[in-house]
C-alpha positions in Angstrom: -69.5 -2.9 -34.1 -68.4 -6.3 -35.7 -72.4 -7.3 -35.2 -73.5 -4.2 -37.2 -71.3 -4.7 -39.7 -72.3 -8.7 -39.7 -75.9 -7.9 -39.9 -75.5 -5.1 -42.8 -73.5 -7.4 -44.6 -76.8 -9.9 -44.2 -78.5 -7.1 -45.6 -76.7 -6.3 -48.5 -76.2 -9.5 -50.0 -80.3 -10.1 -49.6 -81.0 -6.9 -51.6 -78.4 -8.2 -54.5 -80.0 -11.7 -54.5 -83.4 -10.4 -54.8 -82.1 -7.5 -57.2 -80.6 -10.3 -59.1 -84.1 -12.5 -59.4 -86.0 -9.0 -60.2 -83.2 -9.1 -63.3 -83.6 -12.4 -64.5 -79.9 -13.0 -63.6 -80.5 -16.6 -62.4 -76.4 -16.8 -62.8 -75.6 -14.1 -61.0 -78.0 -15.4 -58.3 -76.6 -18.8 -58.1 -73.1 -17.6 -57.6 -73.8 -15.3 -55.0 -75.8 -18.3 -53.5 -72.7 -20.7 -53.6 -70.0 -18.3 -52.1 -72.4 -18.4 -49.0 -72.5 -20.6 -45.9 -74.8 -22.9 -44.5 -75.8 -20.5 -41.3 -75.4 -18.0 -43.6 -78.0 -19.8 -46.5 -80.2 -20.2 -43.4 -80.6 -16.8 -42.4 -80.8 -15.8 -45.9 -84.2 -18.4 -46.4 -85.4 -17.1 -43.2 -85.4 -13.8 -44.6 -87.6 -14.4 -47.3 -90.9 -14.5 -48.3 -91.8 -18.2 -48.6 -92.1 -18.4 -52.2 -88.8 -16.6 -53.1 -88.1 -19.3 -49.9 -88.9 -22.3 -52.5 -87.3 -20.9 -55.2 -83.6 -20.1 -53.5 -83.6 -23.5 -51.9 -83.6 -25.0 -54.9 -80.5 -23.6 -56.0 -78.3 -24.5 -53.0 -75.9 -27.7 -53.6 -77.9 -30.7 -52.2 -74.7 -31.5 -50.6 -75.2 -28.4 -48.3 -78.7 -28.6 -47.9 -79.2 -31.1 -45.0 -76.7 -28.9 -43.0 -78.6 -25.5 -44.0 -82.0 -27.8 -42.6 -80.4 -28.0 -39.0 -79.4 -23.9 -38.9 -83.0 -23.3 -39.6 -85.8 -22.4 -37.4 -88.2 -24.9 -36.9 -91.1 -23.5 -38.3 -89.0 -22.5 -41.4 -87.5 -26.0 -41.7 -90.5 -27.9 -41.9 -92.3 -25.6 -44.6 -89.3 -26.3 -46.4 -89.5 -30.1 -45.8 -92.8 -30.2 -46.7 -92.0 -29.1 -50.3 -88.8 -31.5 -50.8 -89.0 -34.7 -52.4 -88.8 -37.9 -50.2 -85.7 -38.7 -52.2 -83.8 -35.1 -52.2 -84.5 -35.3 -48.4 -82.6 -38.4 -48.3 -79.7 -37.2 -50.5 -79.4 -34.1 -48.5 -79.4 -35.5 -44.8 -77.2 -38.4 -45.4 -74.1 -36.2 -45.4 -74.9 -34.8 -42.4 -73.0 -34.5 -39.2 -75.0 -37.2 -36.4 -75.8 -34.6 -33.8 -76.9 -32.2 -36.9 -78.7 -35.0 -38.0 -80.3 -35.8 -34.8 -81.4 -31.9 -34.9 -83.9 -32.5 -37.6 -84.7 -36.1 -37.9 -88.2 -35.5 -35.9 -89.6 -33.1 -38.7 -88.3 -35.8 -41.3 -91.1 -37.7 -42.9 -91.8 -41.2 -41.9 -90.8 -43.0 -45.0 -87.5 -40.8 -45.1 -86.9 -41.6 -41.9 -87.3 -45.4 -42.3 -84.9 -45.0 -45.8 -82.4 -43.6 -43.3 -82.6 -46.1 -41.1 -82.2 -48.8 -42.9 -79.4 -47.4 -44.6 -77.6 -47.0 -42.2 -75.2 -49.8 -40.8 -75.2 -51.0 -37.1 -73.0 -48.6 -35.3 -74.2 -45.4 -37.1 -78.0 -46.1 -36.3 -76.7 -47.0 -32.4 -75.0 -43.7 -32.6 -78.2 -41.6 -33.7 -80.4 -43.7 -31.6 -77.7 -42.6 -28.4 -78.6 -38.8 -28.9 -82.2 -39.3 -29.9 -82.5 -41.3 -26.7 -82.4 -37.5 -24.9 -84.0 -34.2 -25.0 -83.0 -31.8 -27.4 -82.3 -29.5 -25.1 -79.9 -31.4 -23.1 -76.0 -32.7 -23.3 -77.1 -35.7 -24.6 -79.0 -34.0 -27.3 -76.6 -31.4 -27.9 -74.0 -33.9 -28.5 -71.4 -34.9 -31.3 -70.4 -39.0 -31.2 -67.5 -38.0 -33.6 -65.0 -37.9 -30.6 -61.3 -39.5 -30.6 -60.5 -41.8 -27.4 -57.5 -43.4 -26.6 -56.2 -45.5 -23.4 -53.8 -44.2 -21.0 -51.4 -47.1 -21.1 -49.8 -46.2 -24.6 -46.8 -43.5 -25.2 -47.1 -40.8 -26.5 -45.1 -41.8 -29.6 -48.1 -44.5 -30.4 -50.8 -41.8 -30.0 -49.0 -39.6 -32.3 -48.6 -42.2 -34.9 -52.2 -43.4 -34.6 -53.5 -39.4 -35.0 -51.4 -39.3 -38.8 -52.8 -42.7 -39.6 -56.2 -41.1 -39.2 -55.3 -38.0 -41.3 -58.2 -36.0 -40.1 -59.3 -35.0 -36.7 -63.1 -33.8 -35.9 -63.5 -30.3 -36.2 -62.7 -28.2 -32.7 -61.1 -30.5 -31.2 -58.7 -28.9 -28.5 -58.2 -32.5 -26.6 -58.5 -36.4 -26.7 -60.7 -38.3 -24.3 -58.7 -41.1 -22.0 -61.2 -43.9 -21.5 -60.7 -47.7 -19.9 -61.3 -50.9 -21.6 -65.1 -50.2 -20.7 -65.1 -46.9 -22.2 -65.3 -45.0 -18.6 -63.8 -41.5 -19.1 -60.8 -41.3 -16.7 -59.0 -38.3 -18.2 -58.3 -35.8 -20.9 -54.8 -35.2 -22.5 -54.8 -31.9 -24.5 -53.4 -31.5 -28.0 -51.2 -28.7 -27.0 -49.9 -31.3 -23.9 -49.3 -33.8 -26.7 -47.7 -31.8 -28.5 -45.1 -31.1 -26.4 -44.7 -33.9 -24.5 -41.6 -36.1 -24.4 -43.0 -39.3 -26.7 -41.7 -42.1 -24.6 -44.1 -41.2 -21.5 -47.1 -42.8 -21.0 -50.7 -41.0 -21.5 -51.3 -41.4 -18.0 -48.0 -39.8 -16.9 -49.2 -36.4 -18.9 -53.2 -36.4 -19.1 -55.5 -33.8 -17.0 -57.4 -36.4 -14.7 -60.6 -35.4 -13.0 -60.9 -32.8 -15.6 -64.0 -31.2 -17.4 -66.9 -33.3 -18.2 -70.9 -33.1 -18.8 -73.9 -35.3 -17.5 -75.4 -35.9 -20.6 -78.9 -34.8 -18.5 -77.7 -31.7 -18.0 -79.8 -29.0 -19.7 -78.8 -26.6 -22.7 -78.7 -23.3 -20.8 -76.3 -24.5 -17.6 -74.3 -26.2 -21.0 -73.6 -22.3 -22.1 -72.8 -21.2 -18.5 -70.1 -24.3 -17.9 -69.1 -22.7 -21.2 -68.6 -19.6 -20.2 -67.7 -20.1 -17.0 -64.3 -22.4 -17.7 -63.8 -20.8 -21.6 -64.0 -24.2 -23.1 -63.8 -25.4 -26.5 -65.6 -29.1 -26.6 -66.1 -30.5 -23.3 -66.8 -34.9 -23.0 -70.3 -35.7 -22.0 -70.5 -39.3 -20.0 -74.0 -40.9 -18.7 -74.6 -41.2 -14.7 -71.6 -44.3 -14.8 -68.7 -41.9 -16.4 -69.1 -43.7 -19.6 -67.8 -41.5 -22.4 -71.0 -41.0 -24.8 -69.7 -37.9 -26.8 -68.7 -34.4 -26.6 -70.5 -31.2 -26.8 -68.2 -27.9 -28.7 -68.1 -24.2 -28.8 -70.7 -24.2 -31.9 -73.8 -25.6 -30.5 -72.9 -23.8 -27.8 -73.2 -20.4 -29.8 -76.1 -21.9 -30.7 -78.0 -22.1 -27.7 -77.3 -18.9 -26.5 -78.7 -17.4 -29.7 -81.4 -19.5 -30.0 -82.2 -18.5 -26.0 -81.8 -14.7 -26.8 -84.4 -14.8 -29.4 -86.5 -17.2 -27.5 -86.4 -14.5 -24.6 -87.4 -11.9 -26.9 -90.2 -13.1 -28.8 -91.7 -15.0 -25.6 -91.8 -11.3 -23.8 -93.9 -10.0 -27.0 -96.4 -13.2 -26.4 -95.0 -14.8 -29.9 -93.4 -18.8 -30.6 -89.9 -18.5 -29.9 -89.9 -20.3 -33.1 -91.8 -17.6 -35.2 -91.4 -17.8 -38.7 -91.1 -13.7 -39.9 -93.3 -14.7 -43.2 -95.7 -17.4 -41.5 -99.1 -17.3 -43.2 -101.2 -14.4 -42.1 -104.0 -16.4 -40.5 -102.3 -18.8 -38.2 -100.1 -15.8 -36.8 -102.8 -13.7 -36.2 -104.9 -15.9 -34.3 -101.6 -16.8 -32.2 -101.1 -12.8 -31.3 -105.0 -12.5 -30.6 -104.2 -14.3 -27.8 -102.3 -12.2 -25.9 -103.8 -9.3 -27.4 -107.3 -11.0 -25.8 -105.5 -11.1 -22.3 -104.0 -7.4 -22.8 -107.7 -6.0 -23.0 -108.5 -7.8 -20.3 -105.9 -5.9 -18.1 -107.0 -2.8 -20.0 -110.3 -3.5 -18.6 -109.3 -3.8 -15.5 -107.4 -0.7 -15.3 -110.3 1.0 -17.0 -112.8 -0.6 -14.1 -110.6 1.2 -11.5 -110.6 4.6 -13.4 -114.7 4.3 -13.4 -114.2 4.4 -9.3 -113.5 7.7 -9.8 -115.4 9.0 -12.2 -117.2 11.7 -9.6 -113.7 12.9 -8.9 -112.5 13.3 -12.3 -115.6 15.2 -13.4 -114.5 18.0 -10.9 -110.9 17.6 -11.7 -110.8 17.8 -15.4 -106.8 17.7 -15.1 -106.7 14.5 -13.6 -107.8 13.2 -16.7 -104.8 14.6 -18.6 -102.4 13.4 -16.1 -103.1 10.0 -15.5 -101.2 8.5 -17.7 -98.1 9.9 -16.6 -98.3 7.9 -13.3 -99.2 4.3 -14.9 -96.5 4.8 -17.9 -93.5 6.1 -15.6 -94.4 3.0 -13.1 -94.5 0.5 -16.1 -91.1 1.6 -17.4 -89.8 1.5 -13.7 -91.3 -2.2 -13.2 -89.8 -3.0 -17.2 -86.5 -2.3 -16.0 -86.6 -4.5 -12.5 -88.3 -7.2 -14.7 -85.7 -7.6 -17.3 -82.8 -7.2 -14.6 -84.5 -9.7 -12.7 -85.1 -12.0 -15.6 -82.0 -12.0 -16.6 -80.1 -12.7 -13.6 -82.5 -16.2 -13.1 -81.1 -17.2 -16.9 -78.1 -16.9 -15.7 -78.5 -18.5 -12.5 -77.4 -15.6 -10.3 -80.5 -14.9 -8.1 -81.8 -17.6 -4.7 -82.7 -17.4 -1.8 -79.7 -15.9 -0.4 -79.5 -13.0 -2.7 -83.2 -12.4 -3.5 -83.9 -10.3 -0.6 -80.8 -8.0 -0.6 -81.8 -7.5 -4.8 -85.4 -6.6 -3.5 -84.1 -3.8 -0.9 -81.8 -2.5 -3.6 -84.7 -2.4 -6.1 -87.3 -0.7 -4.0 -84.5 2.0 -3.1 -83.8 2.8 -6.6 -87.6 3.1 -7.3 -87.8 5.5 -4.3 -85.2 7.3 -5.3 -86.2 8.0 -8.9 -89.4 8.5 -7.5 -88.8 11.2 -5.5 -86.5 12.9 -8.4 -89.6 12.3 -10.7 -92.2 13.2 -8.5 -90.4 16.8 -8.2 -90.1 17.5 -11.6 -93.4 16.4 -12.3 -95.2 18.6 -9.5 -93.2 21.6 -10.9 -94.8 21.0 -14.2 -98.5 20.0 -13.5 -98.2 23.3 -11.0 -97.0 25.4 -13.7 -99.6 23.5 -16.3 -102.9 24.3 -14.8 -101.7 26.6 -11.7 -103.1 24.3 -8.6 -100.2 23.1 -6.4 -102.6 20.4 -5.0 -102.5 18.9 -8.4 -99.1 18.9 -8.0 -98.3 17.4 -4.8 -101.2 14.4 -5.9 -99.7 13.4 -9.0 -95.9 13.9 -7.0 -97.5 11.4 -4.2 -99.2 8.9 -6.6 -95.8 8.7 -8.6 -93.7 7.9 -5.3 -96.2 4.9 -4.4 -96.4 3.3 -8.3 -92.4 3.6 -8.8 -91.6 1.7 -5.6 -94.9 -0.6 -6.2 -93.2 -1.2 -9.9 -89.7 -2.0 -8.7 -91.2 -4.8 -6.0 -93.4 -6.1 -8.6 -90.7 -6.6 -10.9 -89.0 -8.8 -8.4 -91.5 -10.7 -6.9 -93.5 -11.4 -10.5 -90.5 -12.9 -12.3 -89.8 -15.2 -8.9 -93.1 -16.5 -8.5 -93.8 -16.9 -12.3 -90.6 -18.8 -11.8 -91.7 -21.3 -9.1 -95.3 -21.9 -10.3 -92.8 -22.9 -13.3 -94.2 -20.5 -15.9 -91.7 -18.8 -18.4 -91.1 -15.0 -16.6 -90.4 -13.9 -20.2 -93.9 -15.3 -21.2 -95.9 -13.5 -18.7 -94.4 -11.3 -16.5 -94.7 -8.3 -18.9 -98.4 -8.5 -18.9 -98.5 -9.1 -14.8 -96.5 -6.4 -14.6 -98.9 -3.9 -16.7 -101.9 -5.0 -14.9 -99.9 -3.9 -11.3 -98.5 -0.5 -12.6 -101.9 0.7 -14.2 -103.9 -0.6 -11.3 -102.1 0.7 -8.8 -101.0 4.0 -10.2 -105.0 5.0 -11.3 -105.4 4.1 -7.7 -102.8 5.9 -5.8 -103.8 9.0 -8.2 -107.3 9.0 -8.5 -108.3 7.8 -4.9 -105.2 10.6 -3.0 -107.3 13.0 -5.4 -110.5 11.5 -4.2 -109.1 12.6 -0.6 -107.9 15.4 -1.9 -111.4 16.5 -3.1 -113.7 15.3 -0.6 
């Protein structure tokens, strides 16, 4: 419910902006424009069509613009780059959190980039140059540098002092980092522990040794399931030595996994997981055409298998009528398996231990609903055109294509998987291409039989 009410709210405050631009109520339009967030300013850009785009992003506070660049996605941010000025780019992206930073510097221009750089002193441009040094889509990329250490041979009473000297702590953090003189992460001492810890003790007599921790190689999606799986807030990220390089929090962990749902959804309609919604009309359709090409190839297929038949379908006129049934009750089936399945590989619950017990299961519920299916469907071909044999064809080919459909949408997604293509990307077409094929042929040829 608190989505719904998240995404009418997106809504609503879109239709007053543009409502407020119809009017020529620039003032009105600025103010709704300020009381907004960065995540929120992105989603708002994103939203709209790209010369509305231009004009709204010139009325966000440079001082929030760099931050409303690394929310967007990446086809969105660099149309919008491509329209700023070198020196507005600079201005907006020096304010900008490293790891945030980090997130956009590659789309930057070249001479904004070397403006950066050389503004920069020593330690910042090591710092950026740490998380640039590894995929985005890892720890190390993922990464905030802002991270407050301290050793474990102080007292509490000197940590405490040390934290009001700094005033400000970086935002989400639940815990300090314990690190040798080398900067090795040897332990973590929660603020909550600190808190309420006597303040002549040592750090070491009160910190969480061993604790939680990230290789900074580790990859974005098994960053969310650590997440998840130990309901952290920020969690240290050291390099293959221990050595504390930064920590990775709760935010970029949102993040990923709504960057990964709406990767998963636009790969399984053949689109960029990056897909601007007002791209230019010419470079999206010849991206779609693609799959659209490899679609009528399938259809061909399928429509190759029906020509088999075409003496049988002459002197079974009903066959005709029913086909469809059998190929669009096995593709829902196999849609069903196939997102079940993909799923449970994202989330790292399916191997080699499990795989087989999840494919028994799978072709016993297609059976099942098969047989359930198949009935009601005989009952109303019989009924329709007053030949049992129809019926008990049509109940047959359904049985075969349902538990066909169920296995395919196992074994697709798996091998997809270790010939290392994205299951999202293709299996949806694979999967097509098995239930028409086979359910025209279970149909068509039993009638065949039937006939002859």
């Amino acid at each position: 419910m608190s989505e719904e009410l998240a995404e009418d709210r997106a809504l609503s405050r879109l239709e007053e902006i543009n409502d407020a631009l119809q009017s020529g109520t620039l003032g009105l339009a600025q103010q709704m424009i300020a009381s907004l967030t960065p995540s929120e300013l992105s989603h708002l850009l994103e939203s709209l069509p790209r010369n509305k785009r231009y004009f709204i992003w010139r009325l966000i506070d440079p001082d929030l613009q760099g931050e409303v660049l690394s929310h967007l996605n990446d086809e969105a941010r660099t149309n919008l780059i491509e329209v700023t000025e070198d020196d507005e780019l600079l201005a907006a992206i020096t304010v900008m959190d490293m790891d945030d930073l980090a997130d956009v510097f590659d789309d930057l221009p070249e001479a904004v980039t070397q403006e950066l750089l050389t503004s920069m002193d020593v330690q910042d441009r090591q710092r950026l140059e740490s998380i640039l040094s590894y995929p985005e889509d890892s720890a190390g990329g993922m990464m905030n540098i802002d991270i407050v250490t301290v050793r474990d041979d102080v007292t509490i009473d000197v940590v405490l002092r040390y934290l009001r000297i700094r005033r400000q702590l970086p935002e989400l953090t639940d815990s300090l980092s314990i690190v040798d003189r080398n900067d090795t992460l040897i332990g973590t001492l929660p603020l909550t522990v600190l808190l309420n810890s006597d303040p002549n003790l040592f750090v070491r007599d009160v910190m969480s040794s061993g604790g939680h921790a990230l290789l900074a190689s580790t990859p974005d999606e098994e960053v969310a399931q650590y997440f998840e799986q130990h309901d952290l807030v920020s969690v240290p990220v050291v390099d293959e030595t221990n050595q504390l390089l930064g920590r990775i929090t709760i935010d970029d962990v949102v993040d990923v996994i709504r960057d990964e749902a709406d990767q998963d959804l636009m790969r399984m309609a053949g689109l960029d997981e990056e897909d601007d919604i007002f791209a230019p009309i010419i470079p999206s359709a010849s991206k779609r055409a693609i799959w659209l090409g490899i679609n009528l190839m399938t259809a061909l297929l399928a429509s190759w298998v029906i020509g088999w038949f075409e003496t049988t379908i002459d002197k079974v006129v009903a066959l005709a009528v029913l086909m469809p049934i059998v190929a669009s009750m096995g593709g829902i089936a196999g849609s069903q398996t196939l997102t079940l399945v993909i799923r449970s590989i994202a989330l790292g619950q399916l191997g080699h231990s499990n795989t087989r017990l999840l494919m028994t299961k799978e072709i016993a519920i297609g059976a099942l609903n098969g047989l359930l299916w198949a009935l009601v469907v005989a009952v109303i071909a019989y009924l329709w055109f007053g030949d049992e044999s129809i019926g008990m064809i049509i109940a047959a080919a359904l049985i075969i294509n349902l538990v066909i459909a169920t296995l395919a949408g196992v074994v697709i997604p798996l091998f997809l998987k270790r010939m290392g293509i994205d299951p999202a990307l293709a299996g949806g077409v694979l999967l097509t291409t098995v239930t028409d094929v086979i359910g025209f042929m279970a149909f068509l040829g039993l009638a065949t039989w039937w006939v002859l």
